[in-house]
C-alpha positions as CSV (number, residue, x, y, z in Angstrom):
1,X,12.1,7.0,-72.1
2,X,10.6,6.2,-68.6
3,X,8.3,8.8,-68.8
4,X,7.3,8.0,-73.0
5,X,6.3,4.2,-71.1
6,X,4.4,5.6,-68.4
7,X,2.5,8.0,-70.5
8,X,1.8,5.1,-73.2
9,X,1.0,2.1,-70.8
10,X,0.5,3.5,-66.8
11,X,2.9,3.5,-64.4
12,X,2.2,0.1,-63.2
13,X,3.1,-1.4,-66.5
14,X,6.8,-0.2,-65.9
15,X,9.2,-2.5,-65.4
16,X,12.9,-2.4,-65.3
17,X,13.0,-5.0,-68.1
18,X,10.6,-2.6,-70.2
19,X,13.1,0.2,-69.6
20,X,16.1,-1.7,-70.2
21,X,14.4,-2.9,-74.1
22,X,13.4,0.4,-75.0
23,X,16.7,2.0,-74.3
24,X,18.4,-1.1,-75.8
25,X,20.1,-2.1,-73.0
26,X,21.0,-4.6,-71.1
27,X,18.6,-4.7,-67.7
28,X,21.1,-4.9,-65.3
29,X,22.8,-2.2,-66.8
30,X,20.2,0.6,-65.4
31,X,21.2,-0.5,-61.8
32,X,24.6,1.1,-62.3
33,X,22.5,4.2,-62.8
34,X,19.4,3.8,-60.7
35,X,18.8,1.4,-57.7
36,X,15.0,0.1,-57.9
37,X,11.6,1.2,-59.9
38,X,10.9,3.3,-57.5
39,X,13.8,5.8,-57.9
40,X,13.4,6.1,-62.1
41,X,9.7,7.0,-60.8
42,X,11.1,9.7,-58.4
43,X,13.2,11.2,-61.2
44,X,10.8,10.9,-64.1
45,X,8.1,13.3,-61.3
46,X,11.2,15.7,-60.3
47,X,11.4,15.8,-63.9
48,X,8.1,16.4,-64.9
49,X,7.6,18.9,-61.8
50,X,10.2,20.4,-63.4
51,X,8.3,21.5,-66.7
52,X,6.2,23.3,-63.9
53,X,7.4,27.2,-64.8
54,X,4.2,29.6,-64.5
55,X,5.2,33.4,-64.5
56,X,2.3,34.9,-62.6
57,X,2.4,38.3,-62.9
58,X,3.6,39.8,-59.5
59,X,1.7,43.2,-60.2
60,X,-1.9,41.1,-60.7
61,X,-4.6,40.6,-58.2
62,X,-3.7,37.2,-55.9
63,X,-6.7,35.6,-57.0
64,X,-5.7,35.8,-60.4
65,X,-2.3,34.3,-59.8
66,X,-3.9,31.4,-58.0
67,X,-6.0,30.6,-61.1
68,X,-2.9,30.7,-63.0
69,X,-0.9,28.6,-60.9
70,X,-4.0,25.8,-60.7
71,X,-4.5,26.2,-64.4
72,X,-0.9,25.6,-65.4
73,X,-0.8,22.8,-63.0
74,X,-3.7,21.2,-64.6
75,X,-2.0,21.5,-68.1
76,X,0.7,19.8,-66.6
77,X,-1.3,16.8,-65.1
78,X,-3.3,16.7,-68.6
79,X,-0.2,16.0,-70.3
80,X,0.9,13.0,-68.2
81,X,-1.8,11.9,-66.5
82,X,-0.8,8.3,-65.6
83,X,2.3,10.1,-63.5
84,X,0.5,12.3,-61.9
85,X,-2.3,10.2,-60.6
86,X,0.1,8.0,-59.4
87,X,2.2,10.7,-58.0
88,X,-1.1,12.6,-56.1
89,X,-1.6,9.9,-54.0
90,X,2.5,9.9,-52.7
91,X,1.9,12.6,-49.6
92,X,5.7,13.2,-50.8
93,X,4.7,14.2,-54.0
94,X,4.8,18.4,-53.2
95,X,7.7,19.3,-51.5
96,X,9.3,22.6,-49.9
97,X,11.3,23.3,-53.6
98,X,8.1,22.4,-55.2
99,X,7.5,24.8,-57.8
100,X,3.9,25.4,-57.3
101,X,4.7,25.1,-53.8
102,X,7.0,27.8,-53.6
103,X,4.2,30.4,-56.8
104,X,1.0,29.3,-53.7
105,X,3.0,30.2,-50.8
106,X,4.6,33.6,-52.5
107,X,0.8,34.0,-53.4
108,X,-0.9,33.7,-50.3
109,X,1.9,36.0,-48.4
110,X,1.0,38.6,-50.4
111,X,-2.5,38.2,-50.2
112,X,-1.8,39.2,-46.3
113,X,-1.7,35.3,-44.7
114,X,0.8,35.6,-42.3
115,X,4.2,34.0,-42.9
116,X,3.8,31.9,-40.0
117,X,0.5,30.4,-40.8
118,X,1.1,30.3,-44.6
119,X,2.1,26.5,-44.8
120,X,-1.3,25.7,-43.1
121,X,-3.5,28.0,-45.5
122,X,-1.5,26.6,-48.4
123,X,-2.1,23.0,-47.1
124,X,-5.5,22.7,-48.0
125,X,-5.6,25.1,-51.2
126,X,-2.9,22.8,-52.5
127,X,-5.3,19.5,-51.5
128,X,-8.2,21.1,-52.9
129,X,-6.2,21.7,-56.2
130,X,-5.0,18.1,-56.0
131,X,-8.2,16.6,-55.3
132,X,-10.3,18.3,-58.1
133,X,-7.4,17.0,-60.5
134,X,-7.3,13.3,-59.5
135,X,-10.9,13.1,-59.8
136,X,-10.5,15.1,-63.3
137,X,-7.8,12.8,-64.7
138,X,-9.3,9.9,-63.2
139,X,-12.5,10.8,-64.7
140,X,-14.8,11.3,-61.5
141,X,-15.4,14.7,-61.9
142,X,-16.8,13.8,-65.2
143,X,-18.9,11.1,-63.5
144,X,-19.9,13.0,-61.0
145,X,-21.8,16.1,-62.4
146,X,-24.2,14.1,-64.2
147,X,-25.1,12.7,-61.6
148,X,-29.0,14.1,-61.3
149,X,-31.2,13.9,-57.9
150,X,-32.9,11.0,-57.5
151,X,-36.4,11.2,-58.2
152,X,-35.8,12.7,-61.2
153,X,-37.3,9.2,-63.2
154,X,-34.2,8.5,-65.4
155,X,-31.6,6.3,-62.8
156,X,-30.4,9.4,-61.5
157,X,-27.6,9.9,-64.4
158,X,-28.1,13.0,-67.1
159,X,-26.9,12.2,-70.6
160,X,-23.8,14.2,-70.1
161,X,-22.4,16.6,-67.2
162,X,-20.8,20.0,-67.7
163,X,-17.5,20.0,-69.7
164,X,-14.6,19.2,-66.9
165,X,-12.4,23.0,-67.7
166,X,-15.8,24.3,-66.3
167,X,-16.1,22.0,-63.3
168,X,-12.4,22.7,-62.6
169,X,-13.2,26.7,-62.9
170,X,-16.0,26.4,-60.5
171,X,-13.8,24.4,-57.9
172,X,-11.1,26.6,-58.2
173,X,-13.3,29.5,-57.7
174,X,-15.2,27.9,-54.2
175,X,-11.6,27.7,-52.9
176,X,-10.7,31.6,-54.3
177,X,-14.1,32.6,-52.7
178,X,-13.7,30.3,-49.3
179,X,-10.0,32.0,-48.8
180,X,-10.9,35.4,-49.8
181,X,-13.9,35.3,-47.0
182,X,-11.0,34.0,-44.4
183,X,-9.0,36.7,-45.6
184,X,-11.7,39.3,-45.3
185,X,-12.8,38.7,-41.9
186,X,-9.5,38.4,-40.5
187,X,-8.6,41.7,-42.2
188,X,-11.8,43.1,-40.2
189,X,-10.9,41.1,-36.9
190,X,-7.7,42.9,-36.7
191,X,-8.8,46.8,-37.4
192,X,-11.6,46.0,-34.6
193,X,-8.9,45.4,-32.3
194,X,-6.5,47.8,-33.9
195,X,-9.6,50.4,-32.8
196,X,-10.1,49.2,-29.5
């Protein structure tokens, strides 16, 4: 019900009192059950996070299981996007059980990062991802890529920009293309020195 609120009105239009009238309950009843706001909204994104169940296939290429990963995570933040702007900007929001935590990091192991240094290679894929989101949801992204040089005579806006699943392609593919050259010229850096 929590989540059917949020989705409806926003996350800051919650209240306890809100709850309590659309389960038909009294308010202080949902403090035998949950101590403040702030915990329903912990267990309405644990719950949400939960829907999060991509199958990459183990036997395709890494990049393509990165662009299914990212895709079904944006599915996910289409379908509530009130919750999950508001739970982007908690640096809590991914944690070590994460599900797309746990599909990036089995990703990026077998694309040859090093188990050591996966959690800092997944770090900034997974920011990247988020970032390109909250500015999709939020409707930046939109903004954004009609935005034309200035100069160009018209206020430097075009009628419309590029549809945002193509914008969100592109970004995804800079990050494929940034990791895959990291990837690459480690790959070389170590047989140089294997051959030395």
């Amino acid at each position: 019900m929590a989540l059917r609120l949020i989705d409806a009105d926003g996350v800051e239009a919650l209240t306890m009192r809100k709850l309590a009238t659309a389960l038909n309950a009294n308010p202080m009843s949902l403090y035998h059950h949950v101590p403040n706001k702030d915990a329903v909204l912990q267990g309405v994104a644990r719950t949400v996070g939960a829907q999060f169940r991509t199958a990459t296939r183990e036997d395709a290429a890494w990049q393509d299981r990165i662009r299914q990963l990212a895709e079904d995570f944006r599915t996910l933040a289409h379908r509530h996007p009130e919750l999950m702007t508001y739970s982007f900007a908690r640096p809590d929001f991914i944690q070590p059980e994460d599900p797309f935590w746990l599909g990036l990091t089995a990703v990026l192991e077998d694309a040859g990062v090093p188990e050591a240094e996966t959690p800092q290679v997944a770090a900034p894929v997974c920011a990247a991802v988020l970032g390109v989101l909250i500015a999709e949801v939020n409707g930046a992204l939109h903004q954004w890529s009609a935005l034309l040089p200035t100069g160009d005579g018209d206020g430097g806006r075009a009628d419309t920009g590029p549809d945002d699943s193509r914008m969100f392609r592109l970004a995804l593919e800079m990050i494929i293309a940034g990791l895959d050259s990291r990837l690459t010229s480690e790959r070389i850096g170590r047989d140089s020195s294997d051959s030395s």
